[in-house]
ZADO-1210 file (C-alpha; in nm, 4 decimals, padded with zeros to 6 digits):
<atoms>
<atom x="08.0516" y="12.9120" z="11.1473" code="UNK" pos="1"/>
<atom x="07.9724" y="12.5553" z="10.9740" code="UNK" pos="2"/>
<atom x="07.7183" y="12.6092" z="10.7119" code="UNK" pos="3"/>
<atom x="07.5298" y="12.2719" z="10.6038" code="UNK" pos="4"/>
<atom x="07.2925" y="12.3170" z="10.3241" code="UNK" pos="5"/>
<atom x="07.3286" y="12.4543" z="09.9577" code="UNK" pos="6"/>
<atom x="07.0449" y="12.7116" z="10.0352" code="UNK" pos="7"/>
<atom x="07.2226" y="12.8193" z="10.3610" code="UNK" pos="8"/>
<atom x="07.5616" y="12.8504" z="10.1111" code="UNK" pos="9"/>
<atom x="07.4054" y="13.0275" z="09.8162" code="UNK" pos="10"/>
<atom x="07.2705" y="13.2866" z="10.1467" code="UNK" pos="11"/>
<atom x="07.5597" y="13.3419" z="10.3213" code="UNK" pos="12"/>
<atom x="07.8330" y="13.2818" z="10.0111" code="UNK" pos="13"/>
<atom x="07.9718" y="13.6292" z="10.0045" code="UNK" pos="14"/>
<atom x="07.9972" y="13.6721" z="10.3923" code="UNK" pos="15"/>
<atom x="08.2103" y="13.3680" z="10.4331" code="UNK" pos="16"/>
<atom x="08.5253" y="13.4337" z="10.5529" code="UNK" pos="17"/>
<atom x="08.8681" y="13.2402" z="10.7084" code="UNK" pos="18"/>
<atom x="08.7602" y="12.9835" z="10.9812" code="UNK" pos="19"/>
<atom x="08.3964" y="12.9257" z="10.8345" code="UNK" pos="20"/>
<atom x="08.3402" y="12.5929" z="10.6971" code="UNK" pos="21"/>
<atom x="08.0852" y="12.4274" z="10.4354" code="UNK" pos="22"/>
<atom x="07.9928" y="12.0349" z="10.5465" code="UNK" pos="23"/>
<atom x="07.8444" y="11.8955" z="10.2909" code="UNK" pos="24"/>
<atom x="07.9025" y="11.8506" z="09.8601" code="UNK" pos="25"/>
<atom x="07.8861" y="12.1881" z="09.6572" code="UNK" pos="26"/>
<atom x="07.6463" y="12.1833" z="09.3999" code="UNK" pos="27"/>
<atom x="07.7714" y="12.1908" z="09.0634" code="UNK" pos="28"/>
<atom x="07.7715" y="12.5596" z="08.9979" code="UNK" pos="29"/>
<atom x="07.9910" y="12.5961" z="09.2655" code="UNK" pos="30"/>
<atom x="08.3057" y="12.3392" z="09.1241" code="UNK" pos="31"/>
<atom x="08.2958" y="12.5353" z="08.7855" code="UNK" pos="32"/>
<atom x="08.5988" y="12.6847" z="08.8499" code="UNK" pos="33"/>
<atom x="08.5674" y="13.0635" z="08.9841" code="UNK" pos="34"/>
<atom x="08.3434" y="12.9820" z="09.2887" code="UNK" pos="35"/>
<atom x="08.5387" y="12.7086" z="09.4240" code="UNK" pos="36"/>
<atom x="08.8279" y="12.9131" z="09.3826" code="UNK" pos="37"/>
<atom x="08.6631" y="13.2328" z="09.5464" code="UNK" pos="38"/>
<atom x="08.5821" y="12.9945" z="09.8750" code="UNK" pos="39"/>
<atom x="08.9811" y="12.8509" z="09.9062" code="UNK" pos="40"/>
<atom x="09.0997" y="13.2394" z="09.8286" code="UNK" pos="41"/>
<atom x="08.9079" y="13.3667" z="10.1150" code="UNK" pos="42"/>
<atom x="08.9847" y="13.0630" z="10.3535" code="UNK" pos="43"/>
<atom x="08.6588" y="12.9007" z="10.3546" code="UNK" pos="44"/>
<atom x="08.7053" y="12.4907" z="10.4455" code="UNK" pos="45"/>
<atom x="08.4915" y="12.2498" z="10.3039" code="UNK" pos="46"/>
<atom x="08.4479" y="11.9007" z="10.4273" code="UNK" pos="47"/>
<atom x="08.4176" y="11.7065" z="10.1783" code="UNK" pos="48"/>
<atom x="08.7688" y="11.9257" z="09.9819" code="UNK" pos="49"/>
<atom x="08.7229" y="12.1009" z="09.7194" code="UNK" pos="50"/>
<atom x="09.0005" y="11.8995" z="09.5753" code="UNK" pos="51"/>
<atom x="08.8297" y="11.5490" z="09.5988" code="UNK" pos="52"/>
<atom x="08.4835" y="11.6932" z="09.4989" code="UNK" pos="53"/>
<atom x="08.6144" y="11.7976" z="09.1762" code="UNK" pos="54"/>
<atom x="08.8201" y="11.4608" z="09.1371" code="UNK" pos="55"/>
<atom x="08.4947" y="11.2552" z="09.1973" code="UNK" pos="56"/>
<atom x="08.2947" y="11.4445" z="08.9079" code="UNK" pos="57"/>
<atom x="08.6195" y="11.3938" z="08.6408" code="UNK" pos="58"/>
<atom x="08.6937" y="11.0608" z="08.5285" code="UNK" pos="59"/>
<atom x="08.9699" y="11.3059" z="08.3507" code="UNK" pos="60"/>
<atom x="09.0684" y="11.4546" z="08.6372" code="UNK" pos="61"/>
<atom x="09.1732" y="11.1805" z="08.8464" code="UNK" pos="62"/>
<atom x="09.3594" y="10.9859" z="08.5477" code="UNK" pos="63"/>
<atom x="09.5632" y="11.3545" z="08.5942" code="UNK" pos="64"/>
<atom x="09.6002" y="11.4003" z="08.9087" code="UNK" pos="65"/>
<atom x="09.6137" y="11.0196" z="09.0519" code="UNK" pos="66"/>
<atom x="09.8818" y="10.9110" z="08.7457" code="UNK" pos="67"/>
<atom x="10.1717" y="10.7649" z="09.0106" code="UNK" pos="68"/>
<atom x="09.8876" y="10.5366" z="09.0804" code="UNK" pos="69"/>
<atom x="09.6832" y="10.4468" z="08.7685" code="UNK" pos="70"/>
<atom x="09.7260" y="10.1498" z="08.5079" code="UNK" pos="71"/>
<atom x="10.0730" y="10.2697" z="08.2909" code="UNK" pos="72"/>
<atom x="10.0244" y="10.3936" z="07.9782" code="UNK" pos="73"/>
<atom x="09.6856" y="10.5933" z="08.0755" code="UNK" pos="74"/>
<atom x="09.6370" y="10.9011" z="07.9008" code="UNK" pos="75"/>
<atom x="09.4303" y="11.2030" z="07.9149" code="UNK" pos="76"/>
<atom x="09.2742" y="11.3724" z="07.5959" code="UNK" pos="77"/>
<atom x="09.1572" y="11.6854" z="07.5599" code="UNK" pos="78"/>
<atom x="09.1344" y="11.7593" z="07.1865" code="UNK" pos="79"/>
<atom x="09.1887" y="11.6107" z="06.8417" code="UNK" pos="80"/>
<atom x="09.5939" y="11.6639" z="06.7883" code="UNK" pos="81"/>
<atom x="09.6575" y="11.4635" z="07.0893" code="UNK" pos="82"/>
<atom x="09.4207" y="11.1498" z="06.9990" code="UNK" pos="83"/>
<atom x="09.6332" y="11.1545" z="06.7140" code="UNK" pos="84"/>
<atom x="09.9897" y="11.1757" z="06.9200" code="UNK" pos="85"/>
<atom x="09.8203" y="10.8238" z="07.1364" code="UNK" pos="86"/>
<atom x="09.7700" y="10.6945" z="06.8035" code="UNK" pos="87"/>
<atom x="10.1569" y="10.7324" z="06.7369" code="UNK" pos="88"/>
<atom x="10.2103" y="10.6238" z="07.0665" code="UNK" pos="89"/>
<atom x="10.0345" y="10.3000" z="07.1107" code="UNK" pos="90"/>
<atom x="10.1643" y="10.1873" z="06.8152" code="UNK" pos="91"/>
<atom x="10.5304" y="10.2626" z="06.9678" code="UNK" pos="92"/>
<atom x="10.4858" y="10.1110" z="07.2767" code="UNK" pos="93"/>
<atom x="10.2881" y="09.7761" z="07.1006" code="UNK" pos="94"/>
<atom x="09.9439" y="09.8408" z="07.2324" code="UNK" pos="95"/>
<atom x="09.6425" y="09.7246" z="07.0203" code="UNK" pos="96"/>
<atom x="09.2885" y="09.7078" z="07.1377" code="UNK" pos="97"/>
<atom x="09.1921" y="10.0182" z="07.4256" code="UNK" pos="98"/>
<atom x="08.9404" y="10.1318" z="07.6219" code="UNK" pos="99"/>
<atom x="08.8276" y="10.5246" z="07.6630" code="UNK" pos="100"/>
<atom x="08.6229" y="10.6469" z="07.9975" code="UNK" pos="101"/>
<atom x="08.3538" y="10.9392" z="07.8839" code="UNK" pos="102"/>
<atom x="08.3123" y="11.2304" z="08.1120" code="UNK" pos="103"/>
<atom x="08.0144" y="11.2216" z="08.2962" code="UNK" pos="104"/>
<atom x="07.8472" y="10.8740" z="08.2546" code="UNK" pos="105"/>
<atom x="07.8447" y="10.5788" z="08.4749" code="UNK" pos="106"/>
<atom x="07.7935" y="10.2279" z="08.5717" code="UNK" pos="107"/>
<atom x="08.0294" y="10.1142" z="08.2835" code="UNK" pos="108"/>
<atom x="07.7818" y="10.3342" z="07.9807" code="UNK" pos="109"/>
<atom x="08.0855" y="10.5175" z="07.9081" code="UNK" pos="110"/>
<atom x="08.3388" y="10.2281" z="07.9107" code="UNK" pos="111"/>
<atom x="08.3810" y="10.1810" z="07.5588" code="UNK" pos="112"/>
<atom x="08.6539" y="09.9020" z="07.3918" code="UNK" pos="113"/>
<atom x="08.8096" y="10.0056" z="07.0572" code="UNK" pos="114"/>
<atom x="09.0823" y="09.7491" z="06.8373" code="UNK" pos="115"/>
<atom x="09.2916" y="09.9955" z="06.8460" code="UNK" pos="116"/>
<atom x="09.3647" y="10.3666" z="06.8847" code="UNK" pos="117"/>
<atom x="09.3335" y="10.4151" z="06.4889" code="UNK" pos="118"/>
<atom x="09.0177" y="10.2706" z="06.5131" code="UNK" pos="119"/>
<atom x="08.9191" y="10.5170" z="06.7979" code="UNK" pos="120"/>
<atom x="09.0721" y="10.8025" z="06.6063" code="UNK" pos="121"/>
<atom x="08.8501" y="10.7863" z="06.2936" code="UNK" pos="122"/>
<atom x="08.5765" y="10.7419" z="06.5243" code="UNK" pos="123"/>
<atom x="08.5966" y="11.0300" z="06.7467" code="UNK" pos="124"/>
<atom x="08.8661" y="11.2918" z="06.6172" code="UNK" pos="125"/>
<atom x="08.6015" y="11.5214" z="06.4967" code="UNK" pos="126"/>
<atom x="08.3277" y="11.5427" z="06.7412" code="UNK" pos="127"/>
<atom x="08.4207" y="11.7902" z="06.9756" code="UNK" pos="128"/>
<atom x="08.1974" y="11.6535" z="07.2369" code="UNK" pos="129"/>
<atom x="08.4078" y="11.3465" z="07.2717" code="UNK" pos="130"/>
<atom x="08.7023" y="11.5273" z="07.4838" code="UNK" pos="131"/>
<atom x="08.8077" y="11.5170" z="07.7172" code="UNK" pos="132"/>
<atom x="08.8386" y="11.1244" z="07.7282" code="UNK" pos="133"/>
<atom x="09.0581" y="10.8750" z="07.9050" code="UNK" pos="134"/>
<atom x="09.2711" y="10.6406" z="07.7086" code="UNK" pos="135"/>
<atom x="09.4014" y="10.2979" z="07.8465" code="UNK" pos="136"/>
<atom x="09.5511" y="09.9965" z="07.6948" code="UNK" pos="137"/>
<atom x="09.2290" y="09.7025" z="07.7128" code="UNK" pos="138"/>
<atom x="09.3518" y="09.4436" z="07.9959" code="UNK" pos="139"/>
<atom x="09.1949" y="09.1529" z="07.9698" code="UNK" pos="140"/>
<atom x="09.3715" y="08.9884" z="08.2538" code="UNK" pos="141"/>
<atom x="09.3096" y="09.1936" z="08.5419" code="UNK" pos="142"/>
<atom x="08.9979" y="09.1665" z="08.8440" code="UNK" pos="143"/>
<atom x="08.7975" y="09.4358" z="08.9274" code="UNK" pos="144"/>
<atom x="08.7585" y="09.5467" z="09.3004" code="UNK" pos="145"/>
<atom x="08.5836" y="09.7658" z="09.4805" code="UNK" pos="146"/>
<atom x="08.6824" y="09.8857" z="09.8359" code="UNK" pos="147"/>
<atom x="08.4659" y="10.0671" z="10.0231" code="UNK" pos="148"/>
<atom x="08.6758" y="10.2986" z="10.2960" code="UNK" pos="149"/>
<atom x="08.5009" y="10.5228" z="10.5496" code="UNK" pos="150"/>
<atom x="08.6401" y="10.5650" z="10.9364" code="UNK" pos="151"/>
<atom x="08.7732" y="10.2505" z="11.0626" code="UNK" pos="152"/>
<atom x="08.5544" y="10.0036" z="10.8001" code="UNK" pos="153"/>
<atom x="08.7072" y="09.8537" z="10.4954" code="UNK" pos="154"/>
<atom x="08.5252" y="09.5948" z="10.2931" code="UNK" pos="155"/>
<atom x="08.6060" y="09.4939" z="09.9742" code="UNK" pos="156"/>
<atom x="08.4130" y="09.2695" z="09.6517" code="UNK" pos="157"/>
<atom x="08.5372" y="09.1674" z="09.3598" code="UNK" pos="158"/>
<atom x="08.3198" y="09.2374" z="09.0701" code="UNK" pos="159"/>
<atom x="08.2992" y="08.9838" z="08.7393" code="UNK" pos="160"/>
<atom x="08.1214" y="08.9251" z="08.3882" code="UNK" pos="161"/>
<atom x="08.1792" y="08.6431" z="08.1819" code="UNK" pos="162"/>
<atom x="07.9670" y="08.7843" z="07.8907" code="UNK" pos="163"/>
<atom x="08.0834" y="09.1258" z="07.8997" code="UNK" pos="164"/>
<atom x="08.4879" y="09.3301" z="07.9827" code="UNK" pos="165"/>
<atom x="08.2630" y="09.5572" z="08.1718" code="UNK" pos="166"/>
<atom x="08.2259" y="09.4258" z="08.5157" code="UNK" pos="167"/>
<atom x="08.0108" y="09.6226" z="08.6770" code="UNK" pos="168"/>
<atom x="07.7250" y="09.4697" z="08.8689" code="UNK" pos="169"/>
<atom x="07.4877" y="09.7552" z="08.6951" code="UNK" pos="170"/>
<atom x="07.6102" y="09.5688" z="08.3329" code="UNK" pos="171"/>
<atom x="07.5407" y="09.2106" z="08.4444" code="UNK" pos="172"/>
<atom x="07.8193" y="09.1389" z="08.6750" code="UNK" pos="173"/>
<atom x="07.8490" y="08.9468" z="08.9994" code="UNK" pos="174"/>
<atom x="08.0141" y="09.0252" z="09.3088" code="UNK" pos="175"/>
<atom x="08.2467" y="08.8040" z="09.6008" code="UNK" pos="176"/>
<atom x="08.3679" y="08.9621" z="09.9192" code="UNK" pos="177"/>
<atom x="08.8047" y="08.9510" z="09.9075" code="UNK" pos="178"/>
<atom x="09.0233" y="09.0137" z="10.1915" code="UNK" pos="179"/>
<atom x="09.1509" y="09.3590" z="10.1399" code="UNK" pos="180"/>
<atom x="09.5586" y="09.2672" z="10.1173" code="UNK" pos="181"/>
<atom x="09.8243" y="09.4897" z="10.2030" code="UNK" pos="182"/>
<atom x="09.8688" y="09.6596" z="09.8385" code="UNK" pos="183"/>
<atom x="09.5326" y="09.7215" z="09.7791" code="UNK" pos="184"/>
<atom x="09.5436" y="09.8799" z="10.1292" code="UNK" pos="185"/>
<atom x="09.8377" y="10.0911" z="10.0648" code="UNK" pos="186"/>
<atom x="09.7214" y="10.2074" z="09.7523" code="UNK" pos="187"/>
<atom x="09.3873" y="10.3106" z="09.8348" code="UNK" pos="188"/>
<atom x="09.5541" y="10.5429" z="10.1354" code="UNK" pos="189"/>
<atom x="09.7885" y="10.6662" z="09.8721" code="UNK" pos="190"/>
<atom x="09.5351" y="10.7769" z="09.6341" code="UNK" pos="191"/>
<atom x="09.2527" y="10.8880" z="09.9265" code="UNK" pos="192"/>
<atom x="09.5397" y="11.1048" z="10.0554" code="UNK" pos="193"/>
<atom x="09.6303" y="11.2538" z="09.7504" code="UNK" pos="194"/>
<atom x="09.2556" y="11.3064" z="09.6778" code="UNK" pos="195"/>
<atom x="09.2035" y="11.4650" z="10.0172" code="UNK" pos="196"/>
<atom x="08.9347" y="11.2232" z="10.0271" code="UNK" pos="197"/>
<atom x="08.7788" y="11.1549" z="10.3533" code="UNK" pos="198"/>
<atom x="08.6211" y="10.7974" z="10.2544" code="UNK" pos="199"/>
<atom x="08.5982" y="10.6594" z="09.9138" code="UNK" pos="200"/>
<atom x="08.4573" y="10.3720" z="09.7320" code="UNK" pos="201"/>
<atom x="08.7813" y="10.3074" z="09.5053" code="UNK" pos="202"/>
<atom x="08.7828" y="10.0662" z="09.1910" code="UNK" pos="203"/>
<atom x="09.1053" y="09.8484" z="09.2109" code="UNK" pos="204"/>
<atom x="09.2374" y="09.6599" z="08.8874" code="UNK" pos="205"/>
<atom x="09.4532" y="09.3548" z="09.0082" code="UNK" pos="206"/>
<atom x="09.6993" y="09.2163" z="08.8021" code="UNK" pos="207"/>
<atom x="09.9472" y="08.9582" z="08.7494" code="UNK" pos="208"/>
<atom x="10.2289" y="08.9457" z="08.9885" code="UNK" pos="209"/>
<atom x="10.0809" y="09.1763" z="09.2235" code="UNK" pos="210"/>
<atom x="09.9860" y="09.4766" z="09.0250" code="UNK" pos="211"/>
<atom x="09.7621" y="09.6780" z="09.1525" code="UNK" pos="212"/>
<atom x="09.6207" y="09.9799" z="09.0204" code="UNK" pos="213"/>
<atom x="09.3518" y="10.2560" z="09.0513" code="UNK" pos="214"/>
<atom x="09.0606" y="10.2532" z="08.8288" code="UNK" pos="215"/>
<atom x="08.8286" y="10.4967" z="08.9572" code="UNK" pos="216"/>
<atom x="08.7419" y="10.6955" z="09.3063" code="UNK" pos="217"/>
<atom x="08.4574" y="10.8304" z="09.4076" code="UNK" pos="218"/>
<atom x="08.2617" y="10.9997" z="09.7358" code="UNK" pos="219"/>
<atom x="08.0031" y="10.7739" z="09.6703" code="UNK" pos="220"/>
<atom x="07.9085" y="10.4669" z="09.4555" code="UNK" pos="221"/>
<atom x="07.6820" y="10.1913" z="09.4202" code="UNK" pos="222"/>
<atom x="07.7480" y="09.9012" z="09.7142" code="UNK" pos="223"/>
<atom x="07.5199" y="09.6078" z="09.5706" code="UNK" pos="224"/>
<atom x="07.7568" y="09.3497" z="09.6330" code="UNK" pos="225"/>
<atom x="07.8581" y="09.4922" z="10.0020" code="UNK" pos="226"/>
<atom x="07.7685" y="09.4156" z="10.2897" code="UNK" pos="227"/>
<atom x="07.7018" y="09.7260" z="10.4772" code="UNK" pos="228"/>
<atom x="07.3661" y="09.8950" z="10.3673" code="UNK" pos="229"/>
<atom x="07.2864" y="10.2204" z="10.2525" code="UNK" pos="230"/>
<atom x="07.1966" y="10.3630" z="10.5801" code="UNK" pos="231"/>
<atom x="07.4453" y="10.2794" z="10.7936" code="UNK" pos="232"/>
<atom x="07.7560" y="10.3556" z="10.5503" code="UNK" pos="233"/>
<atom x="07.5456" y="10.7209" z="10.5448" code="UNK" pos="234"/>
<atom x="07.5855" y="10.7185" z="10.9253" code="UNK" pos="235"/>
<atom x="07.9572" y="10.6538" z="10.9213" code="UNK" pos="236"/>
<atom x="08.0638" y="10.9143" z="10.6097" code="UNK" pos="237"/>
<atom x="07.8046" y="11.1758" z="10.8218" code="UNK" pos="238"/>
<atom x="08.0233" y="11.0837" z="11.1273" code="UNK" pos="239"/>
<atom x="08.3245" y="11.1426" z="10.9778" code="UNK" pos="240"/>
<atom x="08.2421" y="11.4696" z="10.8153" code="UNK" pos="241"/>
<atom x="08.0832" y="11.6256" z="11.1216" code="UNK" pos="242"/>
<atom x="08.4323" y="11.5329" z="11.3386" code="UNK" pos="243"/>
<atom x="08.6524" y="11.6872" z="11.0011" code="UNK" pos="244"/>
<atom x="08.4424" y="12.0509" z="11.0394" code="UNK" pos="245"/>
<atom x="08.5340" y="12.0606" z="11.4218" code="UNK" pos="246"/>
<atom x="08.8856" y="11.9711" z="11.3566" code="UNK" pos="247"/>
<atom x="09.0513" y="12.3220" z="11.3917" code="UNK" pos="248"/>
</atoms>
């Protein structure tokens, strides 16, 4: 049985069974933890995975889980003693200004740039709300990509701001197609595979020398400065979805 609607889920939830299969993204309730569990402990399959549904709704999560690939020296924090181990740490390793991701916000409103982890510390340490937050050394030398990766189409744009680090095109930036080159390629298979993502629109930050690393990943994402248009990139990620539920 493939089941393809939230009302259709929350209906048939506790007659699902080993071989059924959910096409389609949970709603919230259902990725808090219990539910999503309950559906992989009975042998339910869902298309999108559980796994990369939960990734794209964490900005946390994937600095966790995706760490082989991300920018080094990324950190997760979940609570006030270790903002104050990063502290120790940056100032180990030589790293001054940083940047924290917030949990649930977007188009670059919860990209914030701090001097320094101190800085960030006596900010933050005591609102509880704060956490958890991702930590990263601020790399002013890097370009921002996006690739957009569904079926057999790959397209890629880089994404710049001259009057602000944030470079998304929501905050003012501007966007030029790039070839998509064989490390950005390998990279975003690594981390799509790891994800159990079936597409992605991935964030790329290139560096010197060839460094590549993942910013973000998501299911879905803004495509502005892509070519393909809303409709037809629906198409392809339905297309895709619909031949992952039949697969056996």
């Amino acid at each position: 049985m493939i089941l393809r609607s939230a009302a259709e889920l929350e209906r048939r939830f506790h007659d699902l069974g080993p071989g059924d299969v959910f096409l389609g993204l949970l709603p919230a309730k259902h990725l808090r933890g219990a539910a999503a569990a309950d559906l992989l402990e009975r042998g339910v399959r869902c298309v999108p995975s559980v796994l990369c549904q939960l990734l794209t709704r964490s900005k946390a999560a994937q600095a966790f889980v995706l760490k082989p690939w991300v920018a080094p020296h990324t950190q997760v924090i979940a609570r006030r003693a270790e903002l104050m181990d990063a502290v120790g740490y940056c100032a180990q390793h030589g790293i001054g200004a940083v940047v924290t991701k917030q949990e649930g916000m977007h188009c670059g409103h919860g990209i914030r740039r701090w001097e320094s982890a101190e800085a960030l510390y006596n900010a933050v340490a005591f609102t509880d709300s704060a956490y958890p937050l991702v930590l990263q050394p601020f790399r002013p030398d890097i370009a921002d990509v996006r690739v957009i990766r569904v079926g057999d189409y790959v397209e890629a744009y880089t994404r710049t701001n001259p009057y602000n680090f944030r470079a998304n095109l929501a905050a003012g930036g501007t966007s030029a197609p790039i070839a998509v080159g064989a490390s950005m390629e390998t990279l975003c298979r690594a981390v799509m595979d790891r994800g159990r993502f079936p597409y992605a629109h991935i964030d790329l930050h290139l560096g010197e020398g060839g460094a590549c690393h993942v910013s973000e990943i998501a299911l879905d994402g803004g495509i502005t400065g892509a070519s393909i248009n809303r409709g037809e990139l629906n198409r392809r990620k339905q297309a895709v979805l619909e031949r992952l539920a039949k697969e056996p």
